[in-house]
N, CA, C and O atoms as a DFTB+ gen file, in Angstrom:
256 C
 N C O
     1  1     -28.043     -54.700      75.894
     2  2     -27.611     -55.427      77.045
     3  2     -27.548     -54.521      78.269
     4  3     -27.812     -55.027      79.360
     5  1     -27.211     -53.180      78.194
     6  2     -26.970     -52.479      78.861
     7  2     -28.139     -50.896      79.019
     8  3     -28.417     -50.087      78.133
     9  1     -28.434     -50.912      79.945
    10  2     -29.484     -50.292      80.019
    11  2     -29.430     -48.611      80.140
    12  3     -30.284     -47.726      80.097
    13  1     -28.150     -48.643      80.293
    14  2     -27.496     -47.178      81.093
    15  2     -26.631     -47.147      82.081
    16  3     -26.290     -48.202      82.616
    17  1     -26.093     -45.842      82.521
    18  2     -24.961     -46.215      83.188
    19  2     -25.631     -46.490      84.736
    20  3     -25.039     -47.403      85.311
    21  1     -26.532     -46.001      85.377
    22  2     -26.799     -45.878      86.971
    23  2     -27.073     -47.299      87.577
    24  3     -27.624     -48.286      87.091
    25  1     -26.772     -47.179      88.224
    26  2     -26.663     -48.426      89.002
    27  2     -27.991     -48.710      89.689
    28  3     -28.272     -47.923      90.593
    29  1     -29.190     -50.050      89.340
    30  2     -30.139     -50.488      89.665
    31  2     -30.535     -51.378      90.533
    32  3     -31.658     -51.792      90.819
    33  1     -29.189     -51.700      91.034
    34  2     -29.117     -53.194      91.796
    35  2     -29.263     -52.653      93.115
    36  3     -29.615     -51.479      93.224
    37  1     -29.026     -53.399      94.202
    38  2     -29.312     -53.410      95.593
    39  2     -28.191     -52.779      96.424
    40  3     -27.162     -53.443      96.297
    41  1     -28.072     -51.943      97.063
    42  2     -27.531     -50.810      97.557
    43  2     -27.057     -51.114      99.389
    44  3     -27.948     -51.665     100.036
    45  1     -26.207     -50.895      99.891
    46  2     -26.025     -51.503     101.461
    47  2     -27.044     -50.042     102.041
    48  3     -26.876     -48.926     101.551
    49  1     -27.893     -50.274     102.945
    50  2     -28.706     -49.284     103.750
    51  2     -28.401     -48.644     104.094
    52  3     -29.158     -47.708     104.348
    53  1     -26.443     -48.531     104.549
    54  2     -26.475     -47.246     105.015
    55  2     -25.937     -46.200     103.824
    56  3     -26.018     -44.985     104.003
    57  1     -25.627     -46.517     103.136
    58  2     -25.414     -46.142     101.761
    59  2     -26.856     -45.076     100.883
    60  3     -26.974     -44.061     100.197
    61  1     -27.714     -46.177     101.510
    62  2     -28.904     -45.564     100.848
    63  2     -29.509     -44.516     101.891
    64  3     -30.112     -43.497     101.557
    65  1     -29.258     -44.918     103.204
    66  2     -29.723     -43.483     104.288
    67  2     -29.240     -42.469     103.830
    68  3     -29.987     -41.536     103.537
    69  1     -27.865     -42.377     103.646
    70  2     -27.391     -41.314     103.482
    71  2     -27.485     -40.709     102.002
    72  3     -27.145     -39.528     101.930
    73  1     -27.813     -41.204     101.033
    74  2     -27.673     -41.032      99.865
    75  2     -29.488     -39.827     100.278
    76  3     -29.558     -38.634      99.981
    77  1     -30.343     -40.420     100.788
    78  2     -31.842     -40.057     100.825
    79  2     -31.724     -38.893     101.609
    80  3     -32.282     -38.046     100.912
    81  1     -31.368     -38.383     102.553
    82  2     -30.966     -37.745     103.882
    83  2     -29.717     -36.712     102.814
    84  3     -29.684     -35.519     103.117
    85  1     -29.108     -37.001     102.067
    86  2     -28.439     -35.750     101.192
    87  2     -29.607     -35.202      99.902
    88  3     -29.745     -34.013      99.615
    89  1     -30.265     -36.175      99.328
    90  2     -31.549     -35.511      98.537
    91  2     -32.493     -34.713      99.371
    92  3     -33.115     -33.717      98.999
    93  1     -32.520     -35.228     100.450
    94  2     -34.069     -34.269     101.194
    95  2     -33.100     -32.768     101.662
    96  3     -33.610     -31.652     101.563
    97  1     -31.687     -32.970     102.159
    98  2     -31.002     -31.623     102.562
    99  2     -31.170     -30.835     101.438
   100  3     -31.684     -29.738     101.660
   101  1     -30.834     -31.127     100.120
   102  2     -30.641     -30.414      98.816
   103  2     -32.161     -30.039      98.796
   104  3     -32.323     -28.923      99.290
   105  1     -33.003     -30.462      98.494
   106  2     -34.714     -29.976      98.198
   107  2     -34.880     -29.031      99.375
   108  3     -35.030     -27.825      99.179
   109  1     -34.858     -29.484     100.426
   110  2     -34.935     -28.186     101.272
   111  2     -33.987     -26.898     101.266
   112  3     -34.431     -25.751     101.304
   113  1     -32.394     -27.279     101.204
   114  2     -32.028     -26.184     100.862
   115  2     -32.309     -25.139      99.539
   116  3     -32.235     -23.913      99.624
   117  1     -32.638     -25.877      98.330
   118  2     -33.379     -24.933      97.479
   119  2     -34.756     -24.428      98.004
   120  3     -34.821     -23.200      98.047
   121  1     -35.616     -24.941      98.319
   122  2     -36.939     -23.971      99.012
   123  2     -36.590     -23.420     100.152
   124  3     -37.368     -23.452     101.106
   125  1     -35.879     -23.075     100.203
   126  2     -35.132     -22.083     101.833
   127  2     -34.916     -21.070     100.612
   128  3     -35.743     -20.160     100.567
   129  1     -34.048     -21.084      99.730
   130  2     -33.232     -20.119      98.584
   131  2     -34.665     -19.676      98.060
   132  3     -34.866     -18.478      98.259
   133  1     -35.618     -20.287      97.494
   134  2     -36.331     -19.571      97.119
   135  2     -37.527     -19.181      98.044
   136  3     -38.297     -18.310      97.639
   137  1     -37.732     -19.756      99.236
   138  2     -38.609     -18.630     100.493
   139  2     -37.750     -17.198     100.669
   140  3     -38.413     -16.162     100.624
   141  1     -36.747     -17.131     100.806
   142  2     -35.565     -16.113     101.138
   143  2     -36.339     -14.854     100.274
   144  3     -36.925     -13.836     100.640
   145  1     -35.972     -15.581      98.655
   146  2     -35.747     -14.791      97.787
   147  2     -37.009     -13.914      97.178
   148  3     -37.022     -12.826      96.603
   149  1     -38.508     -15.216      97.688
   150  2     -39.780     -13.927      97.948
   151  2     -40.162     -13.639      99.244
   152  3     -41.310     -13.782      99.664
   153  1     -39.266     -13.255      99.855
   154  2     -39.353     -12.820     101.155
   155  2     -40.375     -13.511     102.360
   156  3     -41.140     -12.814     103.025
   157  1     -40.293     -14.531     102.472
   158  2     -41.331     -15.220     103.091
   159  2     -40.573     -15.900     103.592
   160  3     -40.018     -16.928     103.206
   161  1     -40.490     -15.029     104.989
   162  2     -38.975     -15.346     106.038
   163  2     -39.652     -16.551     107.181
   164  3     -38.804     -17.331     107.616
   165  1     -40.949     -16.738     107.640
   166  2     -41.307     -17.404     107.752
   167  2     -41.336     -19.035     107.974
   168  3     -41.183     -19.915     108.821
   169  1     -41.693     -18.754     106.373
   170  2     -41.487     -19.843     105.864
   171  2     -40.039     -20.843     105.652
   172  3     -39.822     -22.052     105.564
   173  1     -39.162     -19.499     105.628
   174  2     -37.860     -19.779     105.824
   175  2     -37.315     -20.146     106.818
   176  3     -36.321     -20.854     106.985
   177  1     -37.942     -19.681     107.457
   178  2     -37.272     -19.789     109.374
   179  2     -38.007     -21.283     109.820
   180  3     -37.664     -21.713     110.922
   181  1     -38.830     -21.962     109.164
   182  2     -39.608     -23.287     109.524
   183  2     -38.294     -24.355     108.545
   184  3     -37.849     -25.381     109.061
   185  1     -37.906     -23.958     107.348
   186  2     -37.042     -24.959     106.713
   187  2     -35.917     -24.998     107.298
   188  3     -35.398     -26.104     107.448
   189  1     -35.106     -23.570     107.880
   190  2     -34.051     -23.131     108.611
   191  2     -33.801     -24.466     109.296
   192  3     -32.965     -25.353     109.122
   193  1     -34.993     -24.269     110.280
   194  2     -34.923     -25.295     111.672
   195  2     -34.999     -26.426     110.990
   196  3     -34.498     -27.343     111.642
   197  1     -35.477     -26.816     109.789
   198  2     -35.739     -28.626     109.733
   199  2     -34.543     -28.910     108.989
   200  3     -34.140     -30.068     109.101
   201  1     -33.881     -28.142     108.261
   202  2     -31.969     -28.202     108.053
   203  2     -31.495     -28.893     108.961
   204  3     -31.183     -30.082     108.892
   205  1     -31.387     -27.927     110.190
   206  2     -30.884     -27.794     111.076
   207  2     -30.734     -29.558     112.258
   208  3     -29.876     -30.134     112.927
   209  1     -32.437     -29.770     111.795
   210  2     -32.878     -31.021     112.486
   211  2     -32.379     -32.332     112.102
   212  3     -32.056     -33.249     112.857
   213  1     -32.353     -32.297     110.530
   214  2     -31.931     -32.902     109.966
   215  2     -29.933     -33.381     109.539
   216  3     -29.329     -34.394     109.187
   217  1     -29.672     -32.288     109.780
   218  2     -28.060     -32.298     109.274
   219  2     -26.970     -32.305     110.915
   220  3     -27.026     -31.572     111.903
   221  1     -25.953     -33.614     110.540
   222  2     -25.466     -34.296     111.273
   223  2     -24.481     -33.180     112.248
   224  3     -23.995     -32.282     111.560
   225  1     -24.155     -33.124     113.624
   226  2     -23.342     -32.381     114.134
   227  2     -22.017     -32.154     113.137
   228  3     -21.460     -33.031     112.477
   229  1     -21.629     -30.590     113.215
   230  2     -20.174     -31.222     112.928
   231  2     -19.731     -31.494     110.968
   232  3     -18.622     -31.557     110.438
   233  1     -20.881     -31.579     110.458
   234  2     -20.465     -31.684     108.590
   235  2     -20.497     -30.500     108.209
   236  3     -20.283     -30.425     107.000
   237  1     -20.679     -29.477     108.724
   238  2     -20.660     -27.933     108.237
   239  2     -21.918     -27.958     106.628
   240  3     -21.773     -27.351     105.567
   241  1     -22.541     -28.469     106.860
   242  2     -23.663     -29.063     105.648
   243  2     -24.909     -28.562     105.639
   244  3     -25.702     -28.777     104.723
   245  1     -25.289     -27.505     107.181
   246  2     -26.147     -26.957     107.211
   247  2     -26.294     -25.853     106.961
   248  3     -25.686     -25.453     105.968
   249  1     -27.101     -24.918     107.681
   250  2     -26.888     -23.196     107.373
   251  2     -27.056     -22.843     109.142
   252  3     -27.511     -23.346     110.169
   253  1     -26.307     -21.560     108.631
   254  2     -26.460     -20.975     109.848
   255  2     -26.806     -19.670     109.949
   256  3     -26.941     -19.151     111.057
């Protein structure tokens, strides 16, 4: 009857903005951690800024 626990049904939008907009912060903040970590500052300094672009004034959620 029960399929699992996560919830499949229909979600209010802003619920789901933000839910999508905290997955894309997390994926980028791990490929920032690992540009860092083979030194490909670069590359780092391009995710830096799209953190940055991305994450709301004020949530302390970005990097600095």
């Amino acid at each position: 009857m029960h399929k699992g626990t996560r919830h499949t049904g229909k979600v209010p939008e802003a619920l789901r903005a933000s839910r999508e907009q905290s997955d894309q912060l997390k994926l980028l903040q791990k490929k920032l951690a690992k540009a860092i970590e083979e030194e490909n500052f670069e590359q780092a300094a391009q995710l830096r800024d799209e953190i940055k672009h991305i994450t709301p004034r004020g949530t302390g959620l970005g990097v600095s």
